[in-house]
Backbone as CSV, one residue per row, in Angstrom:
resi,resn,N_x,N_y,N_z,CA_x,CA_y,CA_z,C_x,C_y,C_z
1,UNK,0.817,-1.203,0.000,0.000,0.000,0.000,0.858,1.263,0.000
2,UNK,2.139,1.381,0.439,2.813,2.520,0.849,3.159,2.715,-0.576
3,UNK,3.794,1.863,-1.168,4.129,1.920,-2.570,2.734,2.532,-3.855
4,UNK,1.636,2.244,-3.524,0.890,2.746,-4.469,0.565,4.323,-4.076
5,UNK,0.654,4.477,-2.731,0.487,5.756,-2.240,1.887,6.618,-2.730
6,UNK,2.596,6.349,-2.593,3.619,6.863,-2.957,3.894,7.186,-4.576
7,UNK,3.485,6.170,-5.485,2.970,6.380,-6.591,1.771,7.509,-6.774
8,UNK,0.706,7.442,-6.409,-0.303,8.342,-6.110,0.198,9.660,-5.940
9,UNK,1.281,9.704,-4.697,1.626,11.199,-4.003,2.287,11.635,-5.808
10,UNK,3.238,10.824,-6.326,3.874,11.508,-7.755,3.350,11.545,-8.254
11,UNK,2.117,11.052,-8.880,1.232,11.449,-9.921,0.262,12.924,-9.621
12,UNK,-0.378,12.975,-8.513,-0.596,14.552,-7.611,0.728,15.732,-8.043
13,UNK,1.511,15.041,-7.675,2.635,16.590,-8.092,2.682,16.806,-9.530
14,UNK,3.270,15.728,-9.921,3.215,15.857,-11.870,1.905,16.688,-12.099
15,UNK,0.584,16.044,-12.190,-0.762,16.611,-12.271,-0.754,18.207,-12.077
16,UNK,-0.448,18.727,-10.602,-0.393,19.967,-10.024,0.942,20.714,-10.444
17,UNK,2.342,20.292,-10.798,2.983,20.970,-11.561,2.357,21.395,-13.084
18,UNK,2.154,20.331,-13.937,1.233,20.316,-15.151,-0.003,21.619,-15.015
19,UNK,-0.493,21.750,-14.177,-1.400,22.514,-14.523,-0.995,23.915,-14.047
20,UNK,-0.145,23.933,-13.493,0.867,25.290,-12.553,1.217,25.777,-13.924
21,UNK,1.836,25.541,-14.797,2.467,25.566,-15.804,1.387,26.130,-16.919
22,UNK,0.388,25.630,-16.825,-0.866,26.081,-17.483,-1.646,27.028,-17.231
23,UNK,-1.448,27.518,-15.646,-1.994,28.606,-15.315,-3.554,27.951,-14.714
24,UNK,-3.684,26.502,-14.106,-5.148,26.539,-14.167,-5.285,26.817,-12.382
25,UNK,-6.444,27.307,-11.727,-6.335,27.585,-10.524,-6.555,26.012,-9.508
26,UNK,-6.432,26.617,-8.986,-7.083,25.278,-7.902,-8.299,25.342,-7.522
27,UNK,-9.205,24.413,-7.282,-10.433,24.651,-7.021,-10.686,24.296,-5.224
28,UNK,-11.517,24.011,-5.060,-12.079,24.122,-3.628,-11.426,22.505,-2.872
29,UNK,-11.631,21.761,-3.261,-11.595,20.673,-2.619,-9.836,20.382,-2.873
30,UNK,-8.922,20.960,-3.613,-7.897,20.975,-4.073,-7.074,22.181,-2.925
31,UNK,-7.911,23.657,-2.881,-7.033,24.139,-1.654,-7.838,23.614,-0.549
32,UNK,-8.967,22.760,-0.097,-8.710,21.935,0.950,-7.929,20.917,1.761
33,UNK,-7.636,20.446,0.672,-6.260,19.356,0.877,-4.938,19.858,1.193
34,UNK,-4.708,21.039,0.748,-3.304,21.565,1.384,-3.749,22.773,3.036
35,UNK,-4.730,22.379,3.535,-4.881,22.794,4.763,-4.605,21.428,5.584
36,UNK,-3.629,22.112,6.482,-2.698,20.840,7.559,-3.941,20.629,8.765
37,UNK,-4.297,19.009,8.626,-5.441,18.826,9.828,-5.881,17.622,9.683
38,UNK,-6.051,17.468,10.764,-6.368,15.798,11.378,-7.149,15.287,10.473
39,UNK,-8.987,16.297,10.515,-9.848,16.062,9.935,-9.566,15.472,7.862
40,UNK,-8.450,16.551,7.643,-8.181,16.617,5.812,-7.371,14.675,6.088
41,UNK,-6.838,14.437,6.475,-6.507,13.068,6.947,-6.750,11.855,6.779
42,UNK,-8.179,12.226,7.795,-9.059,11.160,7.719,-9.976,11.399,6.109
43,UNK,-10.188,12.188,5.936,-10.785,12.262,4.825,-10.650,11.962,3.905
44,UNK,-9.163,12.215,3.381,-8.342,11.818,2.186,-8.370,10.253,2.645
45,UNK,-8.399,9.633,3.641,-8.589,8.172,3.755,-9.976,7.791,3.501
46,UNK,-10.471,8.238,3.758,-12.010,7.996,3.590,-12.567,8.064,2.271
47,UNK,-12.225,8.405,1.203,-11.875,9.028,0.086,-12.194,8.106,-0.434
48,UNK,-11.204,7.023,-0.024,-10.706,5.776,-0.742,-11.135,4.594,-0.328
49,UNK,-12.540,4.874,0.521,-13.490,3.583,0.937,-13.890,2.999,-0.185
50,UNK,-14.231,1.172,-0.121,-14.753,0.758,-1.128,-16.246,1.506,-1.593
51,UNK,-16.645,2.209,-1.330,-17.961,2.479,-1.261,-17.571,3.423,-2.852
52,UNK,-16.226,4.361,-2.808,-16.049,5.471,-3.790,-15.121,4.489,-5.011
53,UNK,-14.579,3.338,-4.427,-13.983,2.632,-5.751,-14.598,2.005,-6.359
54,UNK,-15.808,1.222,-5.736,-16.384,0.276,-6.579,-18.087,0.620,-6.459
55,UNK,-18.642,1.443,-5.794,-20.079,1.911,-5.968,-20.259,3.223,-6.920
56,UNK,-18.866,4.139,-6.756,-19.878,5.429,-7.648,-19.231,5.542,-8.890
57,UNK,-20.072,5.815,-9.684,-19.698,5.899,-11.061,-19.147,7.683,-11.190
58,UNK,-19.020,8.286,-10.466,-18.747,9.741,-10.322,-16.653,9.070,-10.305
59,UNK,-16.270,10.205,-11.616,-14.688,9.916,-11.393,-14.386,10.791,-10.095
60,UNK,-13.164,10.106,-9.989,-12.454,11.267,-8.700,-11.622,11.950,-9.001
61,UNK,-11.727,13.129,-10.309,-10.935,13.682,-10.079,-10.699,14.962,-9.438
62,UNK,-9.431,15.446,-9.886,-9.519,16.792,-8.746,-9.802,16.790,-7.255
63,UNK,-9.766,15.322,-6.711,-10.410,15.479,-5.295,-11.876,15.466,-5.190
64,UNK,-12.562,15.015,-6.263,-13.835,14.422,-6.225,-14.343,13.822,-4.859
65,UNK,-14.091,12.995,-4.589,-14.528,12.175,-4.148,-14.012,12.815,-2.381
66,UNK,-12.574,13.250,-2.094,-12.823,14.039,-1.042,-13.780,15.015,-0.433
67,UNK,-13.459,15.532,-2.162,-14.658,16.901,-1.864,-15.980,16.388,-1.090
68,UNK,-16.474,14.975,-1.632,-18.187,14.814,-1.063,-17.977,14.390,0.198
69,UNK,-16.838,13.928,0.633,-16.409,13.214,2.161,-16.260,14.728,3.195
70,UNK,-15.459,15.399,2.324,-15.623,16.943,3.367,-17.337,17.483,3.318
71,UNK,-17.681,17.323,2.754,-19.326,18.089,2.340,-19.879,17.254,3.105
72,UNK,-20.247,16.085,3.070,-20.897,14.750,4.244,-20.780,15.289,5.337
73,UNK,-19.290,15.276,5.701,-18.976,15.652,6.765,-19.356,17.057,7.864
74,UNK,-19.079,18.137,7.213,-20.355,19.188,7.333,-21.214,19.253,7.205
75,UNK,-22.124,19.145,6.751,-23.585,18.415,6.683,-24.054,17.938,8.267
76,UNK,-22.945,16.622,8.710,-23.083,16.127,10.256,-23.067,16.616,11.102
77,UNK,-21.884,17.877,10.920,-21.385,18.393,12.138,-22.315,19.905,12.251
78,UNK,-23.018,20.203,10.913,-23.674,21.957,11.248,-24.816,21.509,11.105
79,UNK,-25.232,20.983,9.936,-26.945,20.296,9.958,-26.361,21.388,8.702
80,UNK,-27.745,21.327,8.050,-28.267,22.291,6.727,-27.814,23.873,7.089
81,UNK,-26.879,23.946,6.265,-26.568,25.162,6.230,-26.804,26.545,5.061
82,UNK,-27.144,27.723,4.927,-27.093,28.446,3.891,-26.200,28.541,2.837
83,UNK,-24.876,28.549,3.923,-23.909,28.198,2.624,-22.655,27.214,3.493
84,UNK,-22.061,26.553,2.427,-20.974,25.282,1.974,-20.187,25.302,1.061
85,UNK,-19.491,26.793,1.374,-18.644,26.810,0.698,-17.123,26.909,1.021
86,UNK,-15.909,27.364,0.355,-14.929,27.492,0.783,-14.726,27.713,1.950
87,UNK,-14.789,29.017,2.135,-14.614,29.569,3.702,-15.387,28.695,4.506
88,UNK,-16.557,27.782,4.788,-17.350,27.469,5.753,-16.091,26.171,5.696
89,UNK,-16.010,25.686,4.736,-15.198,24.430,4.918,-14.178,24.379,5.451
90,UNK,-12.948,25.478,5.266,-11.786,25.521,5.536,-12.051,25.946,7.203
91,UNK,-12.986,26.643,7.566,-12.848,26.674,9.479,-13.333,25.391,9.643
92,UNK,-14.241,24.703,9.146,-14.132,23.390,10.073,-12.877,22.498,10.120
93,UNK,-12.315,22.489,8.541,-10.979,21.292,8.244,-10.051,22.431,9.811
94,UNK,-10.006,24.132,9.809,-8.965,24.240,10.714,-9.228,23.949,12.130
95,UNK,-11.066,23.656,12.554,-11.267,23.704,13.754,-11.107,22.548,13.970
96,UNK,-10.587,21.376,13.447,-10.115,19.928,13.452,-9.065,19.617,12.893
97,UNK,-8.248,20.598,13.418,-6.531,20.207,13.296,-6.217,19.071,13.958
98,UNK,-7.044,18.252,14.814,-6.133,17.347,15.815,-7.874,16.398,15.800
99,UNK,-7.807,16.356,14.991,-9.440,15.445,13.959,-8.941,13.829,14.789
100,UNK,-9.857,12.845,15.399,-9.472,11.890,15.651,-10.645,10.760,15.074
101,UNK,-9.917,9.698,14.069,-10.888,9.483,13.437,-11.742,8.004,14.563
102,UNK,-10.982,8.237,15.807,-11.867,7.472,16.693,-13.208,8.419,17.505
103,UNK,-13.430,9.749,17.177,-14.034,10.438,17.497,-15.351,10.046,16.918
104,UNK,-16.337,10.591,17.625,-17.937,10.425,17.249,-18.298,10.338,15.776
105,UNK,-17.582,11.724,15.875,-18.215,12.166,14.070,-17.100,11.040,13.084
106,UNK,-15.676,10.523,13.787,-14.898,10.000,12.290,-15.938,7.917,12.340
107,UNK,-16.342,8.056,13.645,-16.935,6.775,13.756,-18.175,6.693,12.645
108,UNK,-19.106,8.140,12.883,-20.682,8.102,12.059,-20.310,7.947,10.723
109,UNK,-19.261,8.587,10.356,-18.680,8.802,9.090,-18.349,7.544,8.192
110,UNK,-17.168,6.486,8.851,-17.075,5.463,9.283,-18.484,4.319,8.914
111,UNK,-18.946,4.551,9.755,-20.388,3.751,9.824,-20.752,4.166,8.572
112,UNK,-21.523,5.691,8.524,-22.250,6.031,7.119,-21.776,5.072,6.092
113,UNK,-20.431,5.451,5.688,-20.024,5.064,3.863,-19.865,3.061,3.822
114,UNK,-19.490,2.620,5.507,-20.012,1.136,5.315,-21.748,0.886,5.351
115,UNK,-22.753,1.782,5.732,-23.860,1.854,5.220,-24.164,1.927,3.402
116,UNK,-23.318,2.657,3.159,-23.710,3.283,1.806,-23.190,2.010,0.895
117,UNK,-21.881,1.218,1.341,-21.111,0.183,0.344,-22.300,-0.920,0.421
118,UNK,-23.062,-0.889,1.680,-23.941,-2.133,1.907,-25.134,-1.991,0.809
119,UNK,-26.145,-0.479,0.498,-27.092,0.039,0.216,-26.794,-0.726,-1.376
120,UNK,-25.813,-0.042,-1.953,-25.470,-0.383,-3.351,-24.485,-1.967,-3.674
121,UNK,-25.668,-2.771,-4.323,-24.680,-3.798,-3.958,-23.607,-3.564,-4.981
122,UNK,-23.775,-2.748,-6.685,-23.035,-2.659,-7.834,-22.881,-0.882,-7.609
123,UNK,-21.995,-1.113,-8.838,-21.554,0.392,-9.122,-22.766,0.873,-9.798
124,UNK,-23.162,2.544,-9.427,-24.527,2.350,-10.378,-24.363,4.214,-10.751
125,UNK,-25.062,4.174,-11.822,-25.306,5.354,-12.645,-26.228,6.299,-12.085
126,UNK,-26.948,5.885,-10.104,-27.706,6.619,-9.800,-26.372,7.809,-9.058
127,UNK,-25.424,7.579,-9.040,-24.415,7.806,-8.218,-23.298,8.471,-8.957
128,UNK,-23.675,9.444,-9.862,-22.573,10.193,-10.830,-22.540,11.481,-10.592
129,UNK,-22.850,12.303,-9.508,-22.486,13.317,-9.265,-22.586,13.646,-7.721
130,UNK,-21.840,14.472,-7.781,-21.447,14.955,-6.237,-22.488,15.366,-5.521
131,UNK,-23.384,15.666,-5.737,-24.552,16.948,-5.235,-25.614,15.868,-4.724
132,UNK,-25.752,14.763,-5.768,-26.886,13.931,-5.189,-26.018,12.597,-4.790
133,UNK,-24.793,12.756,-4.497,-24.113,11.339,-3.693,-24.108,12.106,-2.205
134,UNK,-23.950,13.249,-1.876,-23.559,14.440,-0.892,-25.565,14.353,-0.093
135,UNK,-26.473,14.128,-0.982,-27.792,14.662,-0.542,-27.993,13.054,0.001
136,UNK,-27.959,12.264,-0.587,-28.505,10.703,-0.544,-27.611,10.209,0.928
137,UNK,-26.374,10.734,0.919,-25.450,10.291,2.382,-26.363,11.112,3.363
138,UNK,-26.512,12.121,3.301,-27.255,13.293,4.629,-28.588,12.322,4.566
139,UNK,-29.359,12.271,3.399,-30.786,11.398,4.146,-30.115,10.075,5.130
140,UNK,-28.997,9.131,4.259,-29.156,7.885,5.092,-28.840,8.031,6.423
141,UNK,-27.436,9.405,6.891,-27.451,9.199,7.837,-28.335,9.715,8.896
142,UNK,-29.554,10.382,8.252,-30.516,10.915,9.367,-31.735,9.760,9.652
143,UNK,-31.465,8.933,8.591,-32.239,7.662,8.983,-31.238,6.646,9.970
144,UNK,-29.903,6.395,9.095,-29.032,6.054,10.715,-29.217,5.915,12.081
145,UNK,-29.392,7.352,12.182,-29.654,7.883,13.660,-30.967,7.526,14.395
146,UNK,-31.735,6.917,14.108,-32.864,6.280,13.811,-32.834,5.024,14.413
147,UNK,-31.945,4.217,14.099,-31.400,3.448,14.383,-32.205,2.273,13.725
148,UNK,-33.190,2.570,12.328,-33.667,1.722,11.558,-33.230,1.838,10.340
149,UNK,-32.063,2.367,10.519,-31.268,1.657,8.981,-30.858,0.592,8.246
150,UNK,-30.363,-0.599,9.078,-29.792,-1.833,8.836,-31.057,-2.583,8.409
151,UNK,-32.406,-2.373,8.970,-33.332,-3.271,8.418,-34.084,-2.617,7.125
152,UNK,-33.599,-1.017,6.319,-34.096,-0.358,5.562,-33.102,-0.355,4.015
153,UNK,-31.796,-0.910,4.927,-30.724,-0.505,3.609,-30.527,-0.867,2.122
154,UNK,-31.390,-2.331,2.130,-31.825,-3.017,0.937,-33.304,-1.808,-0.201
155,UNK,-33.692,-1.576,0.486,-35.090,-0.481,-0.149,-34.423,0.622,-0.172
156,UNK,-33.688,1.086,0.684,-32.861,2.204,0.367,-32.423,2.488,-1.184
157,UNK,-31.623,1.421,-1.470,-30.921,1.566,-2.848,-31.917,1.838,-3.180
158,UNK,-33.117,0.709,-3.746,-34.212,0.515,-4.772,-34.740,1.776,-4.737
159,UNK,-34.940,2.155,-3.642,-35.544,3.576,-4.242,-34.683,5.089,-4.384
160,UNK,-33.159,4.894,-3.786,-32.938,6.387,-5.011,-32.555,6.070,-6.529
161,UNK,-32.189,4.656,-7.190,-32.419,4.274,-7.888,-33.198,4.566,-9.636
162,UNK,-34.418,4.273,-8.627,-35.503,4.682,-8.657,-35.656,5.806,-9.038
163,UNK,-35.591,6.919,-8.063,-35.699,8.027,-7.915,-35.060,9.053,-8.770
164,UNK,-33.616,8.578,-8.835,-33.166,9.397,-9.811,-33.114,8.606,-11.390
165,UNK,-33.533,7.611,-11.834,-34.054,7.527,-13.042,-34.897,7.874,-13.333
166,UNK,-36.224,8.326,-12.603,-36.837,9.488,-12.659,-36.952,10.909,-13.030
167,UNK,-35.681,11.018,-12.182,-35.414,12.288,-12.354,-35.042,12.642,-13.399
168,UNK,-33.935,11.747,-13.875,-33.503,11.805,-15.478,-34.554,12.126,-16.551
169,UNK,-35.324,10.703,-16.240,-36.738,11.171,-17.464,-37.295,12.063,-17.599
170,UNK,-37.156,12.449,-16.162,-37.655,14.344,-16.360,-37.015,15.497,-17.106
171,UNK,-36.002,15.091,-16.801,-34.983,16.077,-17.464,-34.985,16.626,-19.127
């Protein structure tokens, strides 16, 4: 594992020199990652749950897939907020400089995305963008808390599924 990470870390610099060179900016979830903190940590590990390799059809790039793990993550810790953006993000990643992912929130978190790997048994096309992988985690884990999730998680899938092939047809 150290070896593919380490591979990983050089392909990140090449990538981010490459585009330095190009003039392209960094985006949000990109200067999140270079804020030093427990929380950016666990996240960037979390990142890389089976749930984001083999359930979402959403690529990861740019920090994709962090990005929705930081957004989840706020979501838990403020509830529904007006705004989620840069600035709201970067005081939480700094107010969890010393982030412990044995803590409440890295446990729910934890729990959530082995909820979510369970929900979807395949990789699926309901699951290609950030906004409704980010909305579908906040419902399950407010059903979570509930503590009638485990007997719901099978209907779960079926119906955002569902739901957003729907939505599509609407479109």
């Amino acid at each position: 594992d150290k070896t593919a990470r380490n591979d990983s870390d050089l392909a990140e610099v090449k990538e981010l020199f490459q585009r330095l060179q190009l003039g392209t900016a960094l985006n949000t979830p990109e200067k999140l990652n270079a804020i030093e903190s427990g929380l950016r940590d666990f996240l960037r590990d979390l990142s890389q749950h089976s749930f984001f390799r083999e359930k979402v059809a959403a690529q990861d790039t740019r920090y994709a897939h962090f990005d929705t793990c930081g957004k989840v993550s706020f979501l838990l810790l403020k509830g529904i907020q007006r705004r989620m953006r840069f600035a709201e993000l970067e005081k939480m990643f700094k107010e969890n400089t010393s982030f412990s992912p044995s803590s409440a929130l890295g446990r729910r978190l934890k729990s959530l995305f082995d909820s979510m790997n369970r929900i979807f048994p395949t990789k699926t096309s309901a699951l290609r963008n950030r906004a409704s992988i980010v909305s579908f985690c906040y419902l399950v884990s407010q059903v979570q808390e509930t503590g009638q999730l485990r007997k719901l998680e099978r209907r779960f899938g079926d119906f955002f599924e569902k739901f957003s092939s729907d939505l599509r047809s609407e479109v």
